[in-house]
C-alpha positions in Angstrom: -20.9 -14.8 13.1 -24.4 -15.2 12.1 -25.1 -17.3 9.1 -21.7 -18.9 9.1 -22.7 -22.2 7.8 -21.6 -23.1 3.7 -24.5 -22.3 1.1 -25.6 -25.4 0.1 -23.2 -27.4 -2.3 -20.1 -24.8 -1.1 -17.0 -26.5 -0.2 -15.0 -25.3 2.7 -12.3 -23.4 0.9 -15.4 -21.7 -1.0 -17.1 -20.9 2.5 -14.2 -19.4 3.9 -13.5 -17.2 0.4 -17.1 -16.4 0.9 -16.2 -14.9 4.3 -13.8 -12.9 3.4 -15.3 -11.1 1.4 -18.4 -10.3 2.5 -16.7 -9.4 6.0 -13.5 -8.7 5.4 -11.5 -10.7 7.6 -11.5 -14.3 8.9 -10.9 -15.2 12.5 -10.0 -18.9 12.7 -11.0 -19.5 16.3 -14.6 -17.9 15.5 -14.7 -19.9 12.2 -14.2 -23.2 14.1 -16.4 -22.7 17.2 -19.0 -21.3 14.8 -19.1 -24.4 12.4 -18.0 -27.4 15.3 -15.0 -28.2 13.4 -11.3 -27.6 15.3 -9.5 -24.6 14.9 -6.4 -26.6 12.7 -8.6 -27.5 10.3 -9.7 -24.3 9.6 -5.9 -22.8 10.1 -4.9 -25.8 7.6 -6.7 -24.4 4.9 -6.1 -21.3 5.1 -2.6 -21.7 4.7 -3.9 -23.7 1.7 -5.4 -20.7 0.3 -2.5 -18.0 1.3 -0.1 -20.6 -0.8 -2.3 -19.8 -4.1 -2.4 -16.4 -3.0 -6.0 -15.5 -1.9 -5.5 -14.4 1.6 -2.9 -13.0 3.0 -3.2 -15.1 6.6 -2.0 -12.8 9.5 -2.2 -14.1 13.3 -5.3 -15.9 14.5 -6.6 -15.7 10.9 -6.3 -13.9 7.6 -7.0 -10.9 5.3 -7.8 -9.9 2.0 -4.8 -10.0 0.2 -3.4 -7.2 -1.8 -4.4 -6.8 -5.6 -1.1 -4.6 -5.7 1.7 -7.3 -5.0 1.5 -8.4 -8.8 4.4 -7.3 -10.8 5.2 -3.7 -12.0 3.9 -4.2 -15.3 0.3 -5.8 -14.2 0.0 -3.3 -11.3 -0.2 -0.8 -14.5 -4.0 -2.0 -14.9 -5.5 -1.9 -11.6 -7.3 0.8 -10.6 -5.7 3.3 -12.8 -9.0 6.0 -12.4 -8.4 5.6 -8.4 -4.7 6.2 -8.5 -5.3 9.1 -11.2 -7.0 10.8 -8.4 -5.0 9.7 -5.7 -1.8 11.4 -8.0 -4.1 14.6 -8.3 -4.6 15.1 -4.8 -0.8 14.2 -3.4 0.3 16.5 -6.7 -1.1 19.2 -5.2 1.0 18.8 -1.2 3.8 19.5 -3.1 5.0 23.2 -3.6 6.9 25.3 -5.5 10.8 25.6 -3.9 9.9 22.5 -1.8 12.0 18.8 -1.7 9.9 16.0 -2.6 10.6 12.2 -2.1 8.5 10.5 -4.1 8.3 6.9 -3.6 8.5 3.6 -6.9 5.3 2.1 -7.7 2.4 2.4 -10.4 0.8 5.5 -7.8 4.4 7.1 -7.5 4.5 7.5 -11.2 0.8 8.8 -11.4 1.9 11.7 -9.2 5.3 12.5 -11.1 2.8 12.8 -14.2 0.7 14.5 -12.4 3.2 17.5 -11.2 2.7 20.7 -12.9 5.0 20.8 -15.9 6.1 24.7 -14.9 6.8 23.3 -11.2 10.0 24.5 -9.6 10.8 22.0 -7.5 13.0 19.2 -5.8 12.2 15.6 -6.5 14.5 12.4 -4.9 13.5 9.0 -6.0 14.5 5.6 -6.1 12.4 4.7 -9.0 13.6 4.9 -12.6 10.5 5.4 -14.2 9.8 7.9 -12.2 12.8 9.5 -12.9 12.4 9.0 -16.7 8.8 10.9 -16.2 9.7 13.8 -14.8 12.4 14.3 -18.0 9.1 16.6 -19.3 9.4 18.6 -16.0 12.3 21.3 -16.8 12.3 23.4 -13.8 12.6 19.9 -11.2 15.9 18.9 -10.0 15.8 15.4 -9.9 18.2 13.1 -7.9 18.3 9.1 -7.9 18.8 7.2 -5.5 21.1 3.9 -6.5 21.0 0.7 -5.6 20.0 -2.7 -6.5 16.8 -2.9 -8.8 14.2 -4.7 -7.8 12.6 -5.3 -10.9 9.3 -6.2 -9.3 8.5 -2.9 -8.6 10.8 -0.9 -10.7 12.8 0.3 -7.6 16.3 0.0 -6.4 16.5 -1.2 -2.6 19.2 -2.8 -0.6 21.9 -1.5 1.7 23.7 0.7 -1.0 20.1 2.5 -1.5 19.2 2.5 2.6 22.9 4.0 2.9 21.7 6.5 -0.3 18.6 7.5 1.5 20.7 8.4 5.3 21.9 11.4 3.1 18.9 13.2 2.2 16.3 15.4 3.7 13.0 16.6 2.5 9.9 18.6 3.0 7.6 15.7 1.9 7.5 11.7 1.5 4.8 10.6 -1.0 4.8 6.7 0.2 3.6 4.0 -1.7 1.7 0.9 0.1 0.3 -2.2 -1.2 -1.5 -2.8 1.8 -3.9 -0.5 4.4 -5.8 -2.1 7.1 -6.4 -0.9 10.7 -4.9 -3.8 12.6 -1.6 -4.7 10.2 -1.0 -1.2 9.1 0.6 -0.5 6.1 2.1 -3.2 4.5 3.7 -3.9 1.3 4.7 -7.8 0.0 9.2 -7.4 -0.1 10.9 -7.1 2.9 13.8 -5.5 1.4 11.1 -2.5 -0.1 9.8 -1.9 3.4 13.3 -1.6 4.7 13.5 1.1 2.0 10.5 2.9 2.6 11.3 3.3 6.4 14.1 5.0 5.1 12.8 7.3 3.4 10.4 8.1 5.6 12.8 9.0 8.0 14.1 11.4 6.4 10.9 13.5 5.2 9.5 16.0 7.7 5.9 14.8 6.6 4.8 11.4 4.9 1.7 11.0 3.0 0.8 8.0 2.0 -1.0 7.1 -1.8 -3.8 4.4 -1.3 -6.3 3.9 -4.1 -9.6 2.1 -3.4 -8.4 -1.3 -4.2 -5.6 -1.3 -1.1 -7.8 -0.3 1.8 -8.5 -3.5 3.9 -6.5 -5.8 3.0 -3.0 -6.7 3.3 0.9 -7.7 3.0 3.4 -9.7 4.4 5.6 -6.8 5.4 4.8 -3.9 8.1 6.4 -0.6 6.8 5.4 1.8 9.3 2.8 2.5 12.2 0.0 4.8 11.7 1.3 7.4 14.3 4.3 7.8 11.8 2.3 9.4 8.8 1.0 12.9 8.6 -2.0 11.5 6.7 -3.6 9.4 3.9 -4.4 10.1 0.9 -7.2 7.8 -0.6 -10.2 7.9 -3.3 -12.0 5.0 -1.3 -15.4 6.0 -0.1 -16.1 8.0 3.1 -18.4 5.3 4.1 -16.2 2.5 3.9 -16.4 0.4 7.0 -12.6 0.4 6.4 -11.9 4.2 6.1 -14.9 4.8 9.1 -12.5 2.6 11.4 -9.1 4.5 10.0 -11.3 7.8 10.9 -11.9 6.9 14.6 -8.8 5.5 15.1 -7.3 9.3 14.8 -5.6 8.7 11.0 -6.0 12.0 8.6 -7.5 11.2 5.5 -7.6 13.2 2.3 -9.9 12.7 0.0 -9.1 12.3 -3.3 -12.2 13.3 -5.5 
């Protein structure tokens, strides 16, 4: 970790910030051995900086943390170009005749906009906006799943929706994420969501999952599923992304969303 040492007049919280963004990840035993200073230390305040919510600390160090784990109406601002293509591209897997889950989130209700208007299709959500979108669809069938909302993220969850979900089936699972990184895997911050979202995707013959720019490499508290799970990813992030390179060689389809 060459050059590890703070710029002059940094503090250590500012170094390790520093770090992480210019390589993406911290390592706490690399951090310590590199600057002579014990491994707690640098553990300590990390912990320090997940608590204000600027890493998300995963074993033996931490990650960036998600932008998208701010609340529904916030997540409304972020990145809304990249999720506009993202919506375009997953739009498009879904065909005329076929069933369609399509998952809550900011993403989610770019694609239900997205859809063509004249689309004869299926669509099963747990998302009420979503729902309420696709009111200017007339030829899609639309069925919700109940549950409790979690107003968060504008979705219901809990054992009456998992129970809902057990007694669908569909072509296609358009799955939203708040985090994408190589090592943690898909992630999202409520452990309740991620319950929800594995299943769903249990009960779509393909999942896809929606991941604008601002997601890839970083993270969230909560695994959802493994990459061998997913038929492919749908992102806008740059082919050259050290991140997406990694995702590439690692044997995960990626579908660019231009």
């Amino acid at each position: 970790m060459a050059g590890c040492s703070p710029p002059r007049g940094a503090t250590w919280r500012e170094h390790l910030l520093h770090l992480l963004a210019r390589q993406g990840k911290i390592v706490a035993k690399d951090v310590a051995a590199e600057l002579g200073i014990s491994e707690d230390s640098v553990r300590r305040d990390l912990r320090d900086l997940a608590g204000e919510g600027l890493c998300q600390r995963v074993y033996g160090g931490a990650l960036p943390v998600s932008p998208a784990v701010v609340d529904y109406g916030a997540r409304r601002t972020v990145a809304p170009d990249g999720k506009r293509k993202v919506a375009a591209t997953a739009a498009g897997l879904v065909r005329p005749g076929g069933v369609v889950i399509l998952d809550g989130g900011t993403t989610a209700l770019a694609v239900a906009y997205a859809l063509p208007r004249d689309l004869a299709c299926t669509v099963i959500t747990h998302s009420p906006p979503v729902a309420t979108a696709l009111l200017e669809h007339p030829r899609a069938e639309v069925f919700m799943l109940g549950g409790r909302l979690f107003k968060h993220s504008a979705v219901t969850c809990g054992a009456a929706a998992v129970e809902a979900a057990r007694n669908v089936s569909a072509d296609l699972f358009l799955l939203g994420v708040t985090g994408v990184h190589p090592e943690t895997g898909l992630t999202t911050g409520d452990a309740e969501d991620a319950a929800m979202k594995r299943a769903l995707a249990a009960r779509a013959a393909d999942t896809y999952v929606l991941a604008s720019s601002e997601k890839i490499g970083t993270a969230s508290r909560y695994r959802v599923l493994p990459w061998e799970e997913i038929s492919g990813l749908i992102t806008d992030a740059a082919p050259h992304n050290p991140v997406v390179e990694q995702l590439a060689a690692n044997g995960v389809g990626l579908l660019p969303a231009d």
